[in-house]
N, C-alpha and C positions, 0 to 999 in steps of 0.2 A: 831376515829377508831372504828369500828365493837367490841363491848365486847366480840363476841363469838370468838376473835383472843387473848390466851392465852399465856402468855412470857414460858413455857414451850414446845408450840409447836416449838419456834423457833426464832428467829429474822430477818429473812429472806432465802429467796430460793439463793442461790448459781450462779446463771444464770441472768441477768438481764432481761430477758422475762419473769421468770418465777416469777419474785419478787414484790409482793403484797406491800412493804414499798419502794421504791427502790425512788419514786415521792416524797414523803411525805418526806423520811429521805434525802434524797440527799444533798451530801456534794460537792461544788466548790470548790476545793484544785487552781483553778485557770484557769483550763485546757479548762473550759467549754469556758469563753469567747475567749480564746486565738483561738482555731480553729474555731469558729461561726462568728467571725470580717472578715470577705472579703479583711480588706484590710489585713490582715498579711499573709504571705505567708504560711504558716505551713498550710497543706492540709492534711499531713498522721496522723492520728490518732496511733499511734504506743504503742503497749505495751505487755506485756506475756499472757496468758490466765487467767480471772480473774483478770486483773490490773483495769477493769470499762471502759474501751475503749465501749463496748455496752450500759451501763449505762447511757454515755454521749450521746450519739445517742439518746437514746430511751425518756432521759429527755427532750432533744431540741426537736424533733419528739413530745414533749406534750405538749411543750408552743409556739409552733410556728402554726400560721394558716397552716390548713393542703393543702391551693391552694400555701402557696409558701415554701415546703416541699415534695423533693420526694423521694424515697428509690429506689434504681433500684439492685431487686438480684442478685448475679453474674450470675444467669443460662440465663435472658437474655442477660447478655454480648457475649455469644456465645463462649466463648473462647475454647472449644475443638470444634466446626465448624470450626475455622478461623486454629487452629491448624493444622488439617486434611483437610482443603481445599486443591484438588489438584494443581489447579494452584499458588497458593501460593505457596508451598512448592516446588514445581519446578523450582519459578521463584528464590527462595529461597538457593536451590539447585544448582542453576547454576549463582551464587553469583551477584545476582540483587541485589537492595536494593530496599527492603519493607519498611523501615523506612518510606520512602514518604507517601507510601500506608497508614500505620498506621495512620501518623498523621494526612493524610487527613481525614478517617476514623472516628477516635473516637475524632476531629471539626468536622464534620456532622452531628454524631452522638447528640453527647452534644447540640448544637444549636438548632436541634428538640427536644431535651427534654426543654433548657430556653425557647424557642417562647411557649411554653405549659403552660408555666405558665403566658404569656398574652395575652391568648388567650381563655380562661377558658369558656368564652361567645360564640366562636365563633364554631361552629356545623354542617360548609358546607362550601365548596367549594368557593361559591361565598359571602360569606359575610368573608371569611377569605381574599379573595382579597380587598372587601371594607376597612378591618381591617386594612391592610396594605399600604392602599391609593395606590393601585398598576398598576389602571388605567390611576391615573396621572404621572407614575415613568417618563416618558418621561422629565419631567421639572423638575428632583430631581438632587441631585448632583451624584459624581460616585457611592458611596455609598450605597445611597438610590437604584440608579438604581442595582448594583449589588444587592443587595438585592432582589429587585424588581422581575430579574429575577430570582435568587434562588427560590425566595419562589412560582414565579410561575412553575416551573421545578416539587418542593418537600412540596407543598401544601397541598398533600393528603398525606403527611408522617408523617405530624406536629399530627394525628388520629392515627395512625397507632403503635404499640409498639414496644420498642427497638429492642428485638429479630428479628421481622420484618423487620427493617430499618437497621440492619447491616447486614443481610442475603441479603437483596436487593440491597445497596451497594457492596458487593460483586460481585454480580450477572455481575450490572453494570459494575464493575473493569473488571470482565473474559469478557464480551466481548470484551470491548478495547483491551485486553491482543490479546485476536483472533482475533479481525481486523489488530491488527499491526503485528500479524503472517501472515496476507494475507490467513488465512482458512476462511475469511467469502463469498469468491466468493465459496466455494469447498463444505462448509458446512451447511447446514442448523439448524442456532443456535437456541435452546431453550433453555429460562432462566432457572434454577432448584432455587429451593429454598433449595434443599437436596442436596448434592455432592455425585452423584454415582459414585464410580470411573473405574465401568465400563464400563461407556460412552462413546461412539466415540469421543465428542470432547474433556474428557480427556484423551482417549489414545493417541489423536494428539498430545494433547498439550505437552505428556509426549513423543513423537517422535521425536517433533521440536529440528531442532539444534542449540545453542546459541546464533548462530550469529540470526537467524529470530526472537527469543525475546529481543524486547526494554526494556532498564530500567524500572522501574518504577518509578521513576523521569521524564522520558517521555510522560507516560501514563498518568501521573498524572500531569500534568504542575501544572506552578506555577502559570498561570490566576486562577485554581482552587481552589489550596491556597490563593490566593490573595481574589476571591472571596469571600470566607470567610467569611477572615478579613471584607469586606465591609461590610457583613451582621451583623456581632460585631457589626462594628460602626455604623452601621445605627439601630440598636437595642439599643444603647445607648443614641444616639440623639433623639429617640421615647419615650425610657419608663425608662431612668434613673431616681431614685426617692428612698433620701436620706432616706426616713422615713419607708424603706422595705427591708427587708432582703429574701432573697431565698438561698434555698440548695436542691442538689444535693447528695445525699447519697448512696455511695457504699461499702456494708459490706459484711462481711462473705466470703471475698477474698479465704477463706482457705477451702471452699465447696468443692468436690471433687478435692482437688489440691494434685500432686504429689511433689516429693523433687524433684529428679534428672530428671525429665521431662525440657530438658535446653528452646526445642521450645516454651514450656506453660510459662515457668518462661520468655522469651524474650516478650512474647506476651503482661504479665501483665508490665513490664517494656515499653514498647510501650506506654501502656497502662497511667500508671503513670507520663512516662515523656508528652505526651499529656493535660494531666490533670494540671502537672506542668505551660506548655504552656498557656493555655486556660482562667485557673486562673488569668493569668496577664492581659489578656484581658477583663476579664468580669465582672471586682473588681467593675468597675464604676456604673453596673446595681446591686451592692452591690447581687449578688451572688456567691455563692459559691461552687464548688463541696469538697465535702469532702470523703476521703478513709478510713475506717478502719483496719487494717491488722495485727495479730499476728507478732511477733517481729521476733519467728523462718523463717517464712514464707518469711518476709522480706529480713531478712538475705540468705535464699537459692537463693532469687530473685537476688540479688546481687553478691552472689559468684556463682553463674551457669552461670549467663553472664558477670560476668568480664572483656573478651578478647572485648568484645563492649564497655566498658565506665571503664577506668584505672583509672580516681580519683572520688572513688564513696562517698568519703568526701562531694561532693559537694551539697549532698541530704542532708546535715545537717540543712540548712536554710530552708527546708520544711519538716522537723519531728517534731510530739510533743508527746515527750517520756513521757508514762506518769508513774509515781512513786509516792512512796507516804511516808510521814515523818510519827515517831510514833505518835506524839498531832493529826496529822489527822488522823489515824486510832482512836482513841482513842475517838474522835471527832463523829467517823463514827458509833462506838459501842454505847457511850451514846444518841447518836441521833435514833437511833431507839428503846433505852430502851426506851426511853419518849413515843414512842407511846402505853407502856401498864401500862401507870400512872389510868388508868379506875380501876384495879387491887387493885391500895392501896389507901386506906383513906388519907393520907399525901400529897406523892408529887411520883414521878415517881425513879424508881431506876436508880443506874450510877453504874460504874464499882467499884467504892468506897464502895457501898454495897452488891455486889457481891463477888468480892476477896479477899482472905485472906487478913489483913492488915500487918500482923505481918512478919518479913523481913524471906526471905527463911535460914537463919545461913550460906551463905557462901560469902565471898567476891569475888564477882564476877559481872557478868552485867546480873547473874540471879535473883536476891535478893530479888527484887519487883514483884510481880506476874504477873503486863502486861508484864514486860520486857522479864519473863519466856516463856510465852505466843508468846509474837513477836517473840524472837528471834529463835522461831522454825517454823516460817514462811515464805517467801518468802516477806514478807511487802504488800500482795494484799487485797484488798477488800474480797475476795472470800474465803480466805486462812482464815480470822480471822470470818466472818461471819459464816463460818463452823465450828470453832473451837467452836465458843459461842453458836452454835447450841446446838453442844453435851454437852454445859457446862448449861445450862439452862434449860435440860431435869430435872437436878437434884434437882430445886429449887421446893418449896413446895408454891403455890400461896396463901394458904390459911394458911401454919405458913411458914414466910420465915426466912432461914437460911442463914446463908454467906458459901460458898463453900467451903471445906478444901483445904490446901495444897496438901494434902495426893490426894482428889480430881483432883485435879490440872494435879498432875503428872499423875495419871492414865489414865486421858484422852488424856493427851500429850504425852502416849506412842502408845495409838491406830493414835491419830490425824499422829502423825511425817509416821508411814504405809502408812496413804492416802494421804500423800503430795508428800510421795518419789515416791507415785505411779501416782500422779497427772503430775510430772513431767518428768518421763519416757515416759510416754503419751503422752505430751505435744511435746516431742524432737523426738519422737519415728522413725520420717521421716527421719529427718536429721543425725541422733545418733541412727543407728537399733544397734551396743552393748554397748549401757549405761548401761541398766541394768545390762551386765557381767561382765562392767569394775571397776563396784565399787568393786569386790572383791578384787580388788587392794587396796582397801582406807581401809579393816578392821584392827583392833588393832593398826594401824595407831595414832600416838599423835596428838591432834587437831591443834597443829601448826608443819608442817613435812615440810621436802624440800623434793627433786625429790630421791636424794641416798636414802634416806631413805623408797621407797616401797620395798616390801619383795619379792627378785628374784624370786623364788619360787613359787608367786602366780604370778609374770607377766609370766614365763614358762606355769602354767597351763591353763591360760587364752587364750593364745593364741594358745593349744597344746589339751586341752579337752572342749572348746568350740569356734573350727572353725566355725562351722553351723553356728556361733551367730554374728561372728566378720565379716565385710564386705570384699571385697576384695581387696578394696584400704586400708584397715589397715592393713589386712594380708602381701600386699607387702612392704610398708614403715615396717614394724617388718622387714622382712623378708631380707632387705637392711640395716634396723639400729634401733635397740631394741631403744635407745634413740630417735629419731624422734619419734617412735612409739608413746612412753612413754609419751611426750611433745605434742602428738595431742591428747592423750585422757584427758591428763591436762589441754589442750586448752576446748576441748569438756567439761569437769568441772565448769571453766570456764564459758563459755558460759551459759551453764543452771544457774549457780549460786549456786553452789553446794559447789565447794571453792572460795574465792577471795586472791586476791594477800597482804600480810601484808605490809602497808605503802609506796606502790608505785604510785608518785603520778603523773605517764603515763598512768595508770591504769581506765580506764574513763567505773565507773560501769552502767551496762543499757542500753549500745550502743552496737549494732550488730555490726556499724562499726570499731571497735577499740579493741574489746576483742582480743587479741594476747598477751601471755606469752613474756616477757622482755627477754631480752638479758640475758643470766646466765652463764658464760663462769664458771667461779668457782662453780657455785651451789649452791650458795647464797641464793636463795631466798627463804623466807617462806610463805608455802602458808594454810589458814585459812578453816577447814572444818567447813560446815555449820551443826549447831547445830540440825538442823532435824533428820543426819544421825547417832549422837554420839551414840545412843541405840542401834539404830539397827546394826549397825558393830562394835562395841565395842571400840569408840575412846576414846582416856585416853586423859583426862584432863591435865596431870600435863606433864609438857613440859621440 
């Protein structure tokens, strides 16, 4: 390591792009191989902001040859084009199914990005046919020949960038769309790569009456699907080869993404189940596409489109949630003290010379200084590397001292500020009044049930900051103060703000299952998290 990087300035940047140690310290808690094997199903990279979900991206993206390694932004995915495509949303409109369309879609799409990666050599037209032995497809089996022809059709796409190739595809769809409307004797078609929608053939298209558009299961046959598949398998019979790994990577899902947008959230679900698809097919050429996605995010994707897929449990066999135990936080912190052993004569610090040793005087599960430390964290990467940020400003490099308690606390009243704020932020989409509804949770005992918020401030809440509260919360109050009461405990919940004491239905970390228990008597006690106890005044003693 660099001597001019000094353990005062820091232990690292907060953000995995921006983090100078992030290669060097990086801790496997397990997660890395689990999503990078092909053959295990787990594709979604799943976690809160700050869990290291970019971390693990950005470390495999360092050790893996960068030809069989690709990132594709979301901005080529196009997904507010396909959103606002008009004949989509028409055909959409007048209750076709697109599902077809999509999956054919984003298989086409995928396929020209794998052949890209064996094809690294090939630079024209006509030695991509060589490549493919596709002069001889005549004597190949179905496969081969469906391939054959694909890739003489989309040859010139295998060059071409994603963005590119799903606008084109598109293009492709709307005309079929307008041929089996019978406007291609009346019209004369131009592809657009833009959707004007003040275009004569989409004003047609938006005049036609239902019966003149076909499904899209028709448009789309299943030769086309079928097809495909052939090109799978004859990409497998070619260049399967156990000793190489390839991925597909797609992050930053949550790039300009809306909450309550249901068409954009069906699209990335399109989008996902596709990918789900695709994966099973394409283990044998030991590739993989893999997704990154915020846990909020996920979770919106799932509850906005609901009425499409009722048991959405079944995404569990391809999530990996990722979390993290205290020894591996703990793990995480001493591994990048080692990197400013250059500093001391002896040997490198650990958290052992850092933190008070001497027990905090209360019996409680604050006693020990990491514990103090965690337990006003969310358990993330990001959460504790911040925390030791500010906790390392204060060390003297040149006389070091061990950090007071006293210390301790003071930055843990600033730290606990920019956590509660970090996760306002984080929910802000899905929860616009988390911020107003903790004034529910003040002077609150840190272990409380439901009777016990104070009337009075659920009144004001809902009575002096309307502006703040949405209007689906306003109506459930406004039908039944306890529903109300019980969806912003849900919304708690979820963030991780409270958890439920000893319930063991109770399945922490999962978007899909966070729902408050049945409480017909009002039993239940629920656990405010130690971040908030400062700042709203929660009393310890229970």
């Amino acid at each position: 390591m660099n001597p001019k990087y000094k353990l005062k300035d820091g232990i690292g940047a907060v953000s995995a792009e921006h983090d100078l140690y992030l290669i060097e310290a990086f801790i496997d808690n397990g997660y890395l191989e689990k999503i990078k094997d092909p053959k295990t199903p787990q594709f979604i990279l799943l976690g809160r902001t700050g869990a290291g979900k970019s971390a693990i991206i950005k470390y495999l993206e360092n050790k893996i040859d960068s030809k069989r390694f690709k990132k594709i932004e979301i901005e080529y995915l196009c997904l507010q084009y396909l959103k606002d495509n008009i004949t989509l949303r028409t055909l959409k409109d007048r209750k076709k199914n697109i599902e077809s369309f999509y999956k054919y879609l984003w298989r086409h799409i995928f396929i020209l990005e794998i052949v890209q990666f064996f094809s690294e050599d090939v630079n024209n037209t006509n030695s991509f046919y060589k490549f493919f032995n596709i002069q001889n497809s005549k004597n190949k089996n179905k496969a081969i020949n469906q391939a054959s022809q694909y890739f003489q059709k989309y040859s010139d796409c295998v060059f071409k960038n994603t963005e590119e190739n799903i606008k084109n595809a598109v293009t492709e769809i709307e005309k079929k769309v307008l041929e089996e409307a019978q406007l291609s004797a009346n019209i004369s078609y131009k592809p657009e790569v833009k959707t004007d929608l003040k275009t004569s053939n989409n004003s047609v298209i938006k005049q036609k009456s239902e019966s003149e558009f076909k499904d899209t299961d028709y448009v789309i046959d299943r030769y086309q699907i079928s097809e495909l598949d052939g090109v799978i398998r004859s990409l497998i019979k070619e260049f399967s080869d156990d000793q190489k790994e390839y991925y597909i990577i797609i992050d930053n899902l949550d790039k300009n993404w809306t909450y309550d947008d249901k068409d954009l959230n069906e699209i990335i679900k399109y989008l996902l189940n596709a990918i789900k698809d695709i994966n099973t097919k394409i283990r044998d050429l030991n590739i993989k596409i893999i997704v990154s996605v915020r846990e909020n995010i996920f979770n919106s994707v799932l509850q906005t489109t609901r009425d499409n897929e009722p048991q959405i449990e079944k995404w569990n066999d391809f999530i990996l949630t990722i979390t993290w135990k205290k020894q591996e936080l703990i793990q995480l912190i001493n591994k990048r003290l080692t990197i400013f052993k250059h500093q001391y004569q002896k040997s490198s610090p650990d958290l052992n010379d850092i933190l008070p040793t001497e027990d905090n005087g209360k019996d409680n599960t604050d006693n020990k200084a990491i514990d103090y430390i965690l337990n006003r964290t969310f358990q993330r990467p990001r959460d504790v590397i911040s925390f030791f940020n500010n906790l390392v400003k204060l060390i003297d490099s040149e006389k070091f001292e061990r950090i007071s308690w006293e210390k301790v606390k003071e930055i843990s009243k600033y730290f606990e500020q920019e956590i509660i704020e970090s996760v306002i932020d984080e929910w802000k989409y899905n929860f616009p009044y988390l911020r107003y509804s903790l004034d529910l949770i003040k002077g609150l005992k840190y272990k409380f049930k439901i009777s016990e918020i104070n009337q009075q401030s659920i009144n004001d809440l809902f009575n002096k900051n309307t502006r703040f509260i949405n209007d689906e919360l306003t109506q459930i109050y406004l039908d039944s103060q306890t529903t109300a009461i019980k969806k912003i405990l849900e919304c708690w919940m979820i963030v991780e703000f409270i958890e439920i004491e000893d319930n063991k239905n109770y399945i922490k970390n999962s978007p899909l299952f966070k729902k408050l228990p049945e409480d017909n008597n009002g039993n239940t006690n629920y656990i405010i998290h130690k971040c908030l106890h400062n700042t709203y005044n929660i009393k310890m003693k229970f």
